[in-house]
N, CA, C and O atoms as a DFTB+ gen file, in Angstrom:
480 C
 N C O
     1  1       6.914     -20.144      34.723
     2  2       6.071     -19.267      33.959
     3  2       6.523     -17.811      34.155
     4  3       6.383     -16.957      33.280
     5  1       7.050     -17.592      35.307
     6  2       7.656     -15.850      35.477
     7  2       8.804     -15.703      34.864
     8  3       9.143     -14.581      34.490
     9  1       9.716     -16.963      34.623
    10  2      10.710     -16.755      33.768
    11  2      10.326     -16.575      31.969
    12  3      11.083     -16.182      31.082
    13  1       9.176     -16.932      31.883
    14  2       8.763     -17.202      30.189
    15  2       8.212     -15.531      30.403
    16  3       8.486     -14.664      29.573
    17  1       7.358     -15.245      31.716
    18  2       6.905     -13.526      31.315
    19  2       8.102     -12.722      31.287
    20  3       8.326     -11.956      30.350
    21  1       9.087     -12.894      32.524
    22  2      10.557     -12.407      32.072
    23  2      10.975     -11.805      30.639
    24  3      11.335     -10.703      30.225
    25  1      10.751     -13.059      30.100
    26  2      11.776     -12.975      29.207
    27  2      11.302     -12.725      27.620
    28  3      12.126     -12.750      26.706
    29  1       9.876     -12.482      27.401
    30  2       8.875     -11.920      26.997
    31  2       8.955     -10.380      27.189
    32  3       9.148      -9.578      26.275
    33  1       8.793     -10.101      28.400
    34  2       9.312      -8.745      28.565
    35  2      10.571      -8.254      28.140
    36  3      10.634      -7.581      27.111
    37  1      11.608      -8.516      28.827
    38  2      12.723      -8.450      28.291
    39  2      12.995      -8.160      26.633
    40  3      13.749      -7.291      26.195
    41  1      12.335      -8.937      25.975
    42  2      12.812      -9.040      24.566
    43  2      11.456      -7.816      23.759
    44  3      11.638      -7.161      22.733
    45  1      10.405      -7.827      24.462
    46  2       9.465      -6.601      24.384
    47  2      10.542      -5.412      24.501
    48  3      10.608      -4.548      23.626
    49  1      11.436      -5.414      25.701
    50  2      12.277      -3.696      26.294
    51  2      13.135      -4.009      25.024
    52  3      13.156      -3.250      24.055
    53  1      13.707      -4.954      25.080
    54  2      14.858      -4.606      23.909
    55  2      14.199      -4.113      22.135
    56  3      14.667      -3.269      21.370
    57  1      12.816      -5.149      21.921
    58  2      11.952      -4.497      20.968
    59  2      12.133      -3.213      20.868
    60  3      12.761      -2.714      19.934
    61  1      11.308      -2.169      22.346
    62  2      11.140      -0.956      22.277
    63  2      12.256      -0.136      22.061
    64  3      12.231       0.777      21.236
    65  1      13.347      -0.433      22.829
    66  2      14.863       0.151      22.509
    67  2      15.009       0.068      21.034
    68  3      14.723       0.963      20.238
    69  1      15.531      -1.214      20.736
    70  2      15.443      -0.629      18.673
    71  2      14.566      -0.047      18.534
    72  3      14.922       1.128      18.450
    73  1      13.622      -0.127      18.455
    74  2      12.190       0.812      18.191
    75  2      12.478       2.370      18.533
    76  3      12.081       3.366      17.928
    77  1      13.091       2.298      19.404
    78  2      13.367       4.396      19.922
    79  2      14.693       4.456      19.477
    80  3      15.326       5.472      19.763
    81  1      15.241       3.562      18.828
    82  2      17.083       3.809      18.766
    83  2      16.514       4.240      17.053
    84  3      16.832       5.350      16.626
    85  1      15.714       3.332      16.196
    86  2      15.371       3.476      14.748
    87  2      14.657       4.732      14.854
    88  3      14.998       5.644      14.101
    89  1      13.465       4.956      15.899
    90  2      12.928       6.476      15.999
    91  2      13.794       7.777      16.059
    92  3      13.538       8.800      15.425
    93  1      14.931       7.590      16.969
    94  2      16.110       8.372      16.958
    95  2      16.370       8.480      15.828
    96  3      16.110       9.444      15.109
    97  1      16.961       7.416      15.516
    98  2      18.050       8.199      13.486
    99  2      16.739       8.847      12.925
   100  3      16.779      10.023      12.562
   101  1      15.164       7.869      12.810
   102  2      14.082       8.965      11.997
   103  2      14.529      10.239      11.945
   104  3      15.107      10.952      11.125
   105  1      13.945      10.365      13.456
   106  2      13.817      11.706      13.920
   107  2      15.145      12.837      13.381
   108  3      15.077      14.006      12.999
   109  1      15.943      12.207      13.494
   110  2      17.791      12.666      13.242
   111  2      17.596      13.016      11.451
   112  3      17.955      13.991      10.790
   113  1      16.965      11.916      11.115
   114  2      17.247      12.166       9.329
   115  2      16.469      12.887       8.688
   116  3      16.589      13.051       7.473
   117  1      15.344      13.553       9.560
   118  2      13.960      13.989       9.227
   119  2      14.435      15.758       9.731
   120  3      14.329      16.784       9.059
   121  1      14.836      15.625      10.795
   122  2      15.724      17.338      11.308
   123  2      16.569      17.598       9.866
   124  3      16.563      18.634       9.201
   125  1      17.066      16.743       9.674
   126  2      17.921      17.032       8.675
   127  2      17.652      17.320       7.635
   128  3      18.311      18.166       7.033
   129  1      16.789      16.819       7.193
   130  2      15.947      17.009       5.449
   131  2      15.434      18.058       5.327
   132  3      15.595      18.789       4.350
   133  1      14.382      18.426       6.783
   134  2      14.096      19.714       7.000
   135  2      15.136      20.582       7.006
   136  3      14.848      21.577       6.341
   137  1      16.383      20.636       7.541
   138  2      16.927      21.579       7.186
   139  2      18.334      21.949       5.768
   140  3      19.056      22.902       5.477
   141  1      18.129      20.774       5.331
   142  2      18.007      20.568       3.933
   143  2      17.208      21.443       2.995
   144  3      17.577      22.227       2.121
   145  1      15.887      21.051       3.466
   146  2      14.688      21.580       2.314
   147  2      14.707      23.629       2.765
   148  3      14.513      24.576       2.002
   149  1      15.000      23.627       4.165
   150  2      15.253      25.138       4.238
   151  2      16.091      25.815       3.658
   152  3      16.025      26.944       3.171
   153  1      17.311      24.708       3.760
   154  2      18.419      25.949       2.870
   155  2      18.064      25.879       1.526
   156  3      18.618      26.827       0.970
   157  1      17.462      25.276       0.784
   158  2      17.473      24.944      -0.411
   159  2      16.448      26.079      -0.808
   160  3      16.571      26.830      -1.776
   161  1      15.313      26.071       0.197
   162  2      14.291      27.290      -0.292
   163  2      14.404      28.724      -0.102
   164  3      13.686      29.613      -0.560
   165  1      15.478      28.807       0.687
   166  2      16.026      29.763       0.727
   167  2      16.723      30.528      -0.276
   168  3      16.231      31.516      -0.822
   169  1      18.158      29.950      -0.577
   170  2      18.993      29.384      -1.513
   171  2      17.859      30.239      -3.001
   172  3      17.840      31.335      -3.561
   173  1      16.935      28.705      -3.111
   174  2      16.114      29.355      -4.279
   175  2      15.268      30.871      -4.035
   176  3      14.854      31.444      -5.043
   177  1      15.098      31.312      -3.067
   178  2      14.361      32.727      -2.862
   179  2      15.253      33.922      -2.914
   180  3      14.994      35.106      -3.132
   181  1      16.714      33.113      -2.578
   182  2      17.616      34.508      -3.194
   183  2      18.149      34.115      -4.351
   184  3      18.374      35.182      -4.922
   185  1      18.497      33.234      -5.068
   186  2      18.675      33.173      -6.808
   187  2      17.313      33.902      -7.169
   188  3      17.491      34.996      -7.705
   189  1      16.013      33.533      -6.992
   190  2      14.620      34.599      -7.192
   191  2      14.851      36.239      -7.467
   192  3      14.658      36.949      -8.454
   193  1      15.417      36.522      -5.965
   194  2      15.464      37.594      -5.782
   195  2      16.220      38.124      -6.698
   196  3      15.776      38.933      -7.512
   197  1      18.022      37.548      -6.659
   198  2      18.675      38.065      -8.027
   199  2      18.740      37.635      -9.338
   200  3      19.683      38.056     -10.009
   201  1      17.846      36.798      -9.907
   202  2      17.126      37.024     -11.418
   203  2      16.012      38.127     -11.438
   204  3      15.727      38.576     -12.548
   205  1      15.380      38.594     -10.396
   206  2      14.592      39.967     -10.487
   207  2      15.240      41.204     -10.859
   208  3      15.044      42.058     -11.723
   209  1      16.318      40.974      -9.657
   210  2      17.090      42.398      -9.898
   211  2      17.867      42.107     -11.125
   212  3      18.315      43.169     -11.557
   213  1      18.199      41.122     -11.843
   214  2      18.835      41.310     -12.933
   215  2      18.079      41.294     -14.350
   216  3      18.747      41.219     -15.381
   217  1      16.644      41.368     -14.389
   218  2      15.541      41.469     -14.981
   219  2      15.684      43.172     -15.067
   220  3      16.191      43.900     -15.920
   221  1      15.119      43.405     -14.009
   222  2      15.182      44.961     -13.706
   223  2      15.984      45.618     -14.338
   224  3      15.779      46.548     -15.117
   225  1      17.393      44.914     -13.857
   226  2      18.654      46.007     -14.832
   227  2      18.597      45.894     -16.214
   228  3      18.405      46.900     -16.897
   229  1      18.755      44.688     -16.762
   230  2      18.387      44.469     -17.756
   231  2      17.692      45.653     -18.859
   232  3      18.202      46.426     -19.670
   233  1      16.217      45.356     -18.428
   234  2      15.388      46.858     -18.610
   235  2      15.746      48.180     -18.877
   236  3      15.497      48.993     -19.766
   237  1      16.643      48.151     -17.474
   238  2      16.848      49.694     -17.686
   239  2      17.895      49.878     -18.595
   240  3      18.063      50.764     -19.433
   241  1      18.637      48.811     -18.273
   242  2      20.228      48.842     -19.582
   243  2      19.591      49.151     -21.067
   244  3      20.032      50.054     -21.777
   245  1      18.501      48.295     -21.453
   246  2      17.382      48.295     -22.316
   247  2      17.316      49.873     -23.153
   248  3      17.810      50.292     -24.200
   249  1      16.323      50.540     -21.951
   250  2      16.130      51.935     -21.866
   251  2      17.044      52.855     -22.659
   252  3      16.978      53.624     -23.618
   253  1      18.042      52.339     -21.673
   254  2      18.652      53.586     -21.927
   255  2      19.730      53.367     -23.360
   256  3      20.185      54.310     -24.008
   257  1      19.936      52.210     -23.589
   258  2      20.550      52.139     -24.665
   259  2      19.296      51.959     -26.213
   260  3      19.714      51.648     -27.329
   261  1      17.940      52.207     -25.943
   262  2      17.512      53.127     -26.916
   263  2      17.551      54.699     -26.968
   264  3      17.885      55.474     -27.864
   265  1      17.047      54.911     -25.564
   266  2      17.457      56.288     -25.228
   267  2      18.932      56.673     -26.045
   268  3      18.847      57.718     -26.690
   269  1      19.803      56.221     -26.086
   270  2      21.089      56.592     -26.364
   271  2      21.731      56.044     -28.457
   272  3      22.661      56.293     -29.224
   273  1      20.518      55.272     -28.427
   274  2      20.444      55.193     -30.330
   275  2      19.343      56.657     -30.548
   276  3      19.459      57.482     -31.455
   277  1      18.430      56.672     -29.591
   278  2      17.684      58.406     -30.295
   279  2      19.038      59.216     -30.472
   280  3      19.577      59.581     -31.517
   281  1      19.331      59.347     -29.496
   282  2      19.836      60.499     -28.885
   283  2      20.805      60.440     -30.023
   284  3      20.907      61.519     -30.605
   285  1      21.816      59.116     -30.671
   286  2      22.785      59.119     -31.615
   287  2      22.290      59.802     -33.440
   288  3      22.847      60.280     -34.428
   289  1      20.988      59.449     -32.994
   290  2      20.902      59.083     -34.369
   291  2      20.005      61.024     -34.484
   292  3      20.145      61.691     -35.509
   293  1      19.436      61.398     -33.632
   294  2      19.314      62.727     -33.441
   295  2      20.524      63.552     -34.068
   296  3      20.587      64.260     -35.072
   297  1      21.629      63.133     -32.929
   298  2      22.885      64.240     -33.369
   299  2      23.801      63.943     -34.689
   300  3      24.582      64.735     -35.218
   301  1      23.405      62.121     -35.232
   302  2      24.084      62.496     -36.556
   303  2      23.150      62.852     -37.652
   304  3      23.646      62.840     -38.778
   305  1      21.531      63.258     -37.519
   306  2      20.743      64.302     -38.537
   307  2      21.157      65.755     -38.233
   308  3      21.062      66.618     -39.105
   309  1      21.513      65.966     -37.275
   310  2      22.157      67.276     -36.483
   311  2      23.202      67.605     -37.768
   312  3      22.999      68.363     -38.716
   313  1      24.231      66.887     -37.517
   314  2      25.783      66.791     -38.091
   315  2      25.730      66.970     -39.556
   316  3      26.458      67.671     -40.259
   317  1      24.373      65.932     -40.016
   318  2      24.509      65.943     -41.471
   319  2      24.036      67.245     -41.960
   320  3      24.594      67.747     -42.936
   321  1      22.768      68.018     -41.199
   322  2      22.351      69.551     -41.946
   323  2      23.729      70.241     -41.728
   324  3      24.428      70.606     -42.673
   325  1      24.026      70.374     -40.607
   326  2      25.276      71.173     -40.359
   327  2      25.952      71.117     -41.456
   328  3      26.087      72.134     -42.136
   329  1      26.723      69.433     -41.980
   330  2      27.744      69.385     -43.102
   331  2      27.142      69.859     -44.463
   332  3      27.968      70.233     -45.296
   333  1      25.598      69.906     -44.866
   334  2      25.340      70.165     -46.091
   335  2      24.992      71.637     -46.197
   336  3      24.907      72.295     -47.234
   337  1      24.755      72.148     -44.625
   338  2      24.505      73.907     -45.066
   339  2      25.890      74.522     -45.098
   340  3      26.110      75.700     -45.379
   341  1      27.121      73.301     -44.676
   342  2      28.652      73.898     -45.018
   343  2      28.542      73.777     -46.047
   344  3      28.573      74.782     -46.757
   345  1      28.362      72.503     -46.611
   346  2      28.456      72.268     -48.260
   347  2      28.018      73.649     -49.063
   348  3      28.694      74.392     -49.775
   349  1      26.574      73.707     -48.659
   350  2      26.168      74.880     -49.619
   351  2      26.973      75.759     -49.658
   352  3      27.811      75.888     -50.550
   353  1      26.784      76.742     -48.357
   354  2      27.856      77.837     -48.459
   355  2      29.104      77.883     -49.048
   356  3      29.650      78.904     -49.467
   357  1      29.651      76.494     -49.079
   358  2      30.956      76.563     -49.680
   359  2      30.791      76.870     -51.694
   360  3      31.565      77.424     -52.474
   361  1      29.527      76.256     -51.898
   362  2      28.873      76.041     -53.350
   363  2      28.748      77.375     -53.619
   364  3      29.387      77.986     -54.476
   365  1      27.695      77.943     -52.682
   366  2      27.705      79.515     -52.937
   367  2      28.654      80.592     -53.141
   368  3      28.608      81.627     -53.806
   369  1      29.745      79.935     -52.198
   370  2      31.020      81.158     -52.418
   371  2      31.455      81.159     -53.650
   372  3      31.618      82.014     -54.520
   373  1      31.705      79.352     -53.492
   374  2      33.117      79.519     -55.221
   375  2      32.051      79.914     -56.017
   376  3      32.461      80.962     -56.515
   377  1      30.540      79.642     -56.587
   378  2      30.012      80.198     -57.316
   379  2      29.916      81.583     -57.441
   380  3      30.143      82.126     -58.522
   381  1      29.507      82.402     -56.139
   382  2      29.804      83.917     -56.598
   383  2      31.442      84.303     -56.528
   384  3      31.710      85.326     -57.158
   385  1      32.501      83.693     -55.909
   386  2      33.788      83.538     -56.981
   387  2      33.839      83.784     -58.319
   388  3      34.424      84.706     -58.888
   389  1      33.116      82.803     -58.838
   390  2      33.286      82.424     -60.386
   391  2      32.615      83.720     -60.621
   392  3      33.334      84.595     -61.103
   393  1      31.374      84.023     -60.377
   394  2      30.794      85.334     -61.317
   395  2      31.386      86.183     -61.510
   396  3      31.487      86.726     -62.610
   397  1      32.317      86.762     -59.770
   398  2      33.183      87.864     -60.014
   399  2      34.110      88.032     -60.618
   400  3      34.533      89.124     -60.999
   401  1      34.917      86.225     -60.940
   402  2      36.130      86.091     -61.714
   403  2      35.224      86.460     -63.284
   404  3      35.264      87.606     -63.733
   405  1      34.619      85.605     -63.839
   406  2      33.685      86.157     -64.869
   407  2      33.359      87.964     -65.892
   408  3      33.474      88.424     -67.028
   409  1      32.881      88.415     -64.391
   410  2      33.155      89.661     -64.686
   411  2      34.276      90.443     -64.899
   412  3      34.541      91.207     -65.827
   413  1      34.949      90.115     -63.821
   414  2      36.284      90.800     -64.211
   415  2      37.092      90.192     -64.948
   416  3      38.278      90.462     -64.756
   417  1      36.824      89.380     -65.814
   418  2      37.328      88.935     -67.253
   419  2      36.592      89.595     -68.288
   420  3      37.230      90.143     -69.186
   421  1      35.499      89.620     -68.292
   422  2      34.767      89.981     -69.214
   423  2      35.186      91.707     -69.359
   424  3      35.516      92.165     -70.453
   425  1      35.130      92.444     -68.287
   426  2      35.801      93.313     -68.200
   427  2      37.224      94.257     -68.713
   428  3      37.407      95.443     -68.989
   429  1      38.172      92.900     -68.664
   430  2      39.866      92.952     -68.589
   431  2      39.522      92.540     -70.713
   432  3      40.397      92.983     -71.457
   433  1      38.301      91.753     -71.408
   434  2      38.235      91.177     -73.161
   435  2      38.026      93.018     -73.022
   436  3      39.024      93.717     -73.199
   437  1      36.826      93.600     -72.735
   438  2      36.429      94.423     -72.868
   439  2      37.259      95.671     -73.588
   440  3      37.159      96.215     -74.688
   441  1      38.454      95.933     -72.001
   442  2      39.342      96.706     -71.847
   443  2      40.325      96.227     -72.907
   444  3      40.963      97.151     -73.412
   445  1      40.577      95.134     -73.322
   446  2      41.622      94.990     -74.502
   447  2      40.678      95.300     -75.711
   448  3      41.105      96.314     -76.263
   449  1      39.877      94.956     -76.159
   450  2      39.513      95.066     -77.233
   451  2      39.128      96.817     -77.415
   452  3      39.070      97.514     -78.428
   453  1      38.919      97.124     -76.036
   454  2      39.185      98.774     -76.808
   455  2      40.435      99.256     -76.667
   456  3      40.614     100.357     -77.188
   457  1      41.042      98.931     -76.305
   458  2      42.945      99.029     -76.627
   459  2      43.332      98.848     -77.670
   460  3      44.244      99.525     -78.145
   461  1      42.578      97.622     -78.477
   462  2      42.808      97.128     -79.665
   463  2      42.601      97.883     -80.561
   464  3      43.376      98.226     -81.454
   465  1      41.273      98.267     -80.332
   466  2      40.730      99.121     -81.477
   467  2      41.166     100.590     -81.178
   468  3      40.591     101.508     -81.763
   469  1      41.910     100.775     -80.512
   470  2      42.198     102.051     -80.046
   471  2      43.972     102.159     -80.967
   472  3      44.444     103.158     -81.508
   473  1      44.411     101.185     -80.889
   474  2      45.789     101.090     -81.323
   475  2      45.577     100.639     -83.286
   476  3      46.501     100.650     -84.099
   477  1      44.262     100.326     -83.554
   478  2      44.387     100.125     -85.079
   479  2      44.178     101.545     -85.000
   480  3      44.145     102.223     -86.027
């Protein structure tokens, strides 16, 4: 009968041994997952972090490239008075051009026709 508790026991210790050898890998595969699931949340808290900051820039890239259609579209209403008060002035000159050419034609019929009538 001490050989049957023997060996009862015995096969109980070897039970418990697999039993702490299978608890071992647990334990082993469970460290691991955990530090699995850390890098991973990590990992995801800095992809987080830089889709924020690239949100952010974004924005400001945003900004400033309306900022920079005002600012364009400002200096070509700028450009265009500029080119049409050239325009004018240029309208104005040759026009008082023309009057003076005008006159001093009208002037030069003038001066012949009393030449003319000066020579009948």
């Amino acid at each position: 009968e001490l050989e049957a508790e023997l060996k009862v026991t015995k096969d109980a210790l070897n039970s418990a041994r697999k039993g702490e050898s299978v608890a071992g890998k647990l334990e082993d595969d469970l460290l691991e997952a955990r530090s699995d699931a850390e890098q991973k949340a990590a990992k995801i808290m800095s992809l987080e972090q830089v889709v924020k900051e690239l949100k952010s820039r974004t924005k400001e890239l945003e900004q400033h490239a309306q900022l920079s259609q005002k600012s364009a579209a400002i200096e070509a209403a700028k450009e265009s008075k500029k080119m049409r008060r050239e325009h004018n002035d240029i309208i104005g000159d040759l026009e008082q051009k023309l009057r003076t050419s005008d006159k001093e034609a009208a002037m030069r019929e003038d001066a012949l026709r009393k030449e003319v009538g000066e020579i009948r």
